[in-house]
N, C-alpha and C positions, 0 to 999 in steps of 0.2 A: 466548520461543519459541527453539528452538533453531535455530540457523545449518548449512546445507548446502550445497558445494561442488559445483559442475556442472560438465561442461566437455561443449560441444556438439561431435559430429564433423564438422559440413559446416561452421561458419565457426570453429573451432577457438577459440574464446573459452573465458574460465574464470570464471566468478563465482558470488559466493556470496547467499544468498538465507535470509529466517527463515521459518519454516513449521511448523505443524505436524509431529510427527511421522510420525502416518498419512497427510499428503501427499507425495505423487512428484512431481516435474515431468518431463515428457516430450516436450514441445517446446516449442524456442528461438523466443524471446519477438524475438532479436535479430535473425534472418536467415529466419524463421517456416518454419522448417524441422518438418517432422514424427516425432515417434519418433526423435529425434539426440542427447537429453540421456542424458548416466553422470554418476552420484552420483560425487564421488570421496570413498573413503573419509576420515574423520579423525580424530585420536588423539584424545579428548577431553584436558583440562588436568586435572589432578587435585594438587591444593596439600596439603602436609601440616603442617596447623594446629600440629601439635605438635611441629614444631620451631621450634627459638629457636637463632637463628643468634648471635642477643646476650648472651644471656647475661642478660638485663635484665629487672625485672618490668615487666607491665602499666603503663602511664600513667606509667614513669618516666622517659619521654625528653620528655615534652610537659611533665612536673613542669621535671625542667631546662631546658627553652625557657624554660617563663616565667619562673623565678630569673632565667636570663639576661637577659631581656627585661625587668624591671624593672630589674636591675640597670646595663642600659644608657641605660633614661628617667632614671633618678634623675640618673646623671651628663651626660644630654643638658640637662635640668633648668636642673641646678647651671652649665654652663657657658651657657646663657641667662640667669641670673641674672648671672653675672656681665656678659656684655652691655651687660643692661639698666644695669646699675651704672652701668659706663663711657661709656653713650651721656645718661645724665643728669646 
């Protein structure tokens, strides 16, 4: 549901609320005022999927995490190994 912005005129509060579209609210829930609620308008957010700020394909920064990330158990690993060596 979409999110809308109120702000009541007798106790000058501002919140926001999810609803329906074809619902209005029109009085304040807060100070039960009557007929005191305006909708404040709001931009919606609009994301433009197609841009690529990186440069980079799909899945290939999660591909490099994980090289990474084995590549840092292998040698967390190897220096447990040796540990174990030195404590036996």
């Amino acid at each position: 549901m979409p999110r809308y912005t109120y702000h009541c005129e007798a106790c000058e509060i501002i919140f926001q609320v999810a609803h329906s579209i074809k619902e209005r609210l029109i009085d304040c829930e807060e100070c039960n005022s009557k007929d005191v609620l305006k909708r404040i308008p709001s931009v919606p957010l609009i994301l433009n999927k197609k841009e690529n700020n990186h440069k980079q394909k799909v899945g290939s920064f999660v591909k490099e995490y994980i090289e990474n990330a084995k590549e840092d158990l292998k040698q967390e690993k190897e220096e447990l190994l040796k540990q174990e060596r030195k404590d036996d």
